[in-house]
Structure formats: structure tokens, C-alpha cells
C-alpha positions as CSV (number, residue, x, y, z in Angstrom):
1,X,0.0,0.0,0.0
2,X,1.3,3.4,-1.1
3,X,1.2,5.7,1.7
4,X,0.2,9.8,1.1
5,X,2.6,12.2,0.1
6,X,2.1,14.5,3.5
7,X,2.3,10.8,6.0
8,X,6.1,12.0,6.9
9,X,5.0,15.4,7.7
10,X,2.0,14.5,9.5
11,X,4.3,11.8,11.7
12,X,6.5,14.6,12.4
13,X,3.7,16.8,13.8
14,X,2.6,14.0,16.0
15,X,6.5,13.6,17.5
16,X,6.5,17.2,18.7
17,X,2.8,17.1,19.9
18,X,4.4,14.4,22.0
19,X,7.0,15.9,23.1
20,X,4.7,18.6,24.2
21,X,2.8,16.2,26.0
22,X,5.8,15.4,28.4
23,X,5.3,18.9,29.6
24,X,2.2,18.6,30.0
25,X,2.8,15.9,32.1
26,X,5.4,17.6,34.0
27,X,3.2,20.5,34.5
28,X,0.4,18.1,36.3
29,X,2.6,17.2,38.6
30,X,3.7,20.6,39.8
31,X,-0.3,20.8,40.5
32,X,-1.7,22.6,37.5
33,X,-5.4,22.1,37.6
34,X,-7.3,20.6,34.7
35,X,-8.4,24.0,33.2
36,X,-5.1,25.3,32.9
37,X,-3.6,22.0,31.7
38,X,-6.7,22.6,28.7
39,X,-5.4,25.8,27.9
40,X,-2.0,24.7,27.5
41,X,-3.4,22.0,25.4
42,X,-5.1,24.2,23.3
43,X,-2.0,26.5,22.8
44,X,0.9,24.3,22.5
45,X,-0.4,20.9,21.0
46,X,-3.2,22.2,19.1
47,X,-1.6,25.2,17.2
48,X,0.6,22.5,15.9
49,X,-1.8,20.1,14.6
50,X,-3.6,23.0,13.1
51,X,-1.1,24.6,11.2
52,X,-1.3,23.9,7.7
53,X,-4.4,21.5,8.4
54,X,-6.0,22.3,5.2
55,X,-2.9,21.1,3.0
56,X,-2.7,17.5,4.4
57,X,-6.4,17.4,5.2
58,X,-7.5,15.6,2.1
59,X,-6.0,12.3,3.4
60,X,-8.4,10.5,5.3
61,X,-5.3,8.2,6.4
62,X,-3.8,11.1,8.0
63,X,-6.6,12.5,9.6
64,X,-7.8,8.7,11.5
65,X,-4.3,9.5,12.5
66,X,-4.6,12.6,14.1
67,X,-8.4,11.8,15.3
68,X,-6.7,8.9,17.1
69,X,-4.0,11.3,18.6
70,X,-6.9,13.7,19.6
71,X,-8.6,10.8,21.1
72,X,-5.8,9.3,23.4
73,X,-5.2,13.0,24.6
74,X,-8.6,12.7,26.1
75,X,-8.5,9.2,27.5
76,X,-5.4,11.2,29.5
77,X,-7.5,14.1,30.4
78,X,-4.7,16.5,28.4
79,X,-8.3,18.2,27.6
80,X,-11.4,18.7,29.3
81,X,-13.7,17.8,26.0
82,X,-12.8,15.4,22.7
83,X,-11.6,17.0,19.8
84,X,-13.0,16.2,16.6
85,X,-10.6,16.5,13.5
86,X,-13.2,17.0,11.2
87,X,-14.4,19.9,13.0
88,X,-11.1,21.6,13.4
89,X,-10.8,21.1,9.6
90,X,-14.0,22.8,8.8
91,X,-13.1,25.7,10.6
92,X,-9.5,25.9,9.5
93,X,-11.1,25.9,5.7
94,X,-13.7,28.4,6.9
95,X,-11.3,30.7,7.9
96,X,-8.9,30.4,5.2
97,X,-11.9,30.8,2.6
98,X,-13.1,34.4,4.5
99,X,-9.8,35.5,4.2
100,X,-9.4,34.9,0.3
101,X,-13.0,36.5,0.4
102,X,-11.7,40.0,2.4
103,X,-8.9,40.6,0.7
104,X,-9.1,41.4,-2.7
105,X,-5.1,41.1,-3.8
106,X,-5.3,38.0,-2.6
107,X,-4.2,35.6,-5.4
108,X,-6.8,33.1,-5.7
109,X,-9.6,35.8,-5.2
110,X,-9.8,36.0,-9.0
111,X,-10.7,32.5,-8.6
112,X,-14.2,32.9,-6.7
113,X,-17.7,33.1,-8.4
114,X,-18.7,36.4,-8.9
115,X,-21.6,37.2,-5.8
116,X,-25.1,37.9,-7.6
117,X,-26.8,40.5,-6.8
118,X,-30.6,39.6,-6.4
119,X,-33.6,41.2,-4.9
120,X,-36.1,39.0,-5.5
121,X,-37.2,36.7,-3.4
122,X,-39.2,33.3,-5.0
123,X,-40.4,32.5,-1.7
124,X,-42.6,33.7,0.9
125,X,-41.5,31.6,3.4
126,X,-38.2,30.1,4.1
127,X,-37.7,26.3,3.1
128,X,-37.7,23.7,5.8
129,X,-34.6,21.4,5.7
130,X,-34.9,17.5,6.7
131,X,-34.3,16.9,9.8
132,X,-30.9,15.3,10.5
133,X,-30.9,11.8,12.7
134,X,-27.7,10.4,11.7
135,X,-24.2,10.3,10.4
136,X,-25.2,7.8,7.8
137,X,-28.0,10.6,6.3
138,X,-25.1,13.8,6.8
139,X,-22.8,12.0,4.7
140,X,-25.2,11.1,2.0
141,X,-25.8,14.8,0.5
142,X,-22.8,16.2,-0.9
């Protein structure tokens, strides 16, 4: 099996995470409380995960990787709440994509649709969406 072309990168972020982890660690047993240890969590380990999610994001190898990181890290009570991958992701692309929407030099502005201007509206009402129950029905719309 051929592995990605960001698996070396992403293995590197997980060593330092680690490493980061060990002070962590250390800082328990000085007698940090849990919130602080969250906050360092959130500032060290996670800034490094986060950092250039959006590149190596499109391999779902990588990311079961992280999510199982993210996962253990909890188990440890590192943090106070589990971390979902796919939801850091989101917002990492979020933010990126307002960015390239504010600033107009940007150089892949010239690649966004153009907005329409509209003031009509069809409706009167707004349209009710289905209700969402499970993962199976999220991941079935596109």
C-alpha cells in the first residue's frame, strides 16, 4: 500500500505534539489544575496540529491519525472535551476561505464566483430542511 505524500509530515507533527505532551505531564505534577492544563493543550499541542491543516487534510489516512492522537489525549485528560478532526478542519477551511473573500489582492480571489446581486425573493416563506438523525444521512448529500 502506497502511503500519502504528507504521511512523513504528519508523523513529524505528532512527535513534537508528544513531546509537548511530556510537559504537560510535567506541569500536572507541579499541581496545574485541569483548566489550565486545557489551555495549554489548546495553545501548544493544538496550534501544531492546526497549522497547515488544510494542506494534508484531504488524506483520510492522516486524519484517523490525528483523530486517534486527539482521542488518546482525552482518554489522559490532556483536555477537558474530545476533539474532533473534522471539526477543526472545517473551521481551518472556513477561515482560510473568508480570508481569500476579504482581501481582494489576494491571489486566488480571481478564482471565486462572482456574488449575484438579487432582490427578488421566489419564496414567501423560508424552506424547511430534513431533519438530521444520523451520520449515515449527513454524509449522504454532498
Amino acid at each position: 500500500m502506497v502511503r500519502p505524500y504528507f504521511f512523513p509530515h504528519v508523523k513529524r507533527i505528532l512527535r513534537e505534539a508528544n513531546k509537548c505532551l511530556y510537559i504537560l505531564r510535567s506541569v500536572r505534577k507541579d499541581g496545574y489544575t485541569q483548566v489550565e492544563i486545557g489551555h495549554l493543550f489548546k495553545a501548544i499541542v493544538l496550534t501544531k496540529i492546526t497549522y497547515a491543516l488544510p494542506v494534508y487534510g484531504a488524506s483520510q489516512a492522516d486524519l484517523n491519525t490525528i483523530q486517534c492522537f486527539l482521542k488518546r489525549c482525552y482518554k489522559r485528560r490532556y483536555t477537558s472535551e474530545l476533539i474532533n478532526i473534522y471539526d477543526l478542519l472545517e473551521k481551518c477551511d472556513r477561515r482560510l476561505f473568508t480570508k481569500i473573500k476579504s482581501n481582494v489582492d489576494h491571489p486566488l480571489y480571481a478564482l471565486l464566483p462572482e456574488v449575484k446581486e438579487s432582490s427578488k425573493r421566489l419564496r414567501s416563506q423560508a424552506s424547511q430542511l430534513p431533519r438530521i438523525n444520523t451520520e449515515r444521512f449527513k454524509n449522504s448529500f454532498f
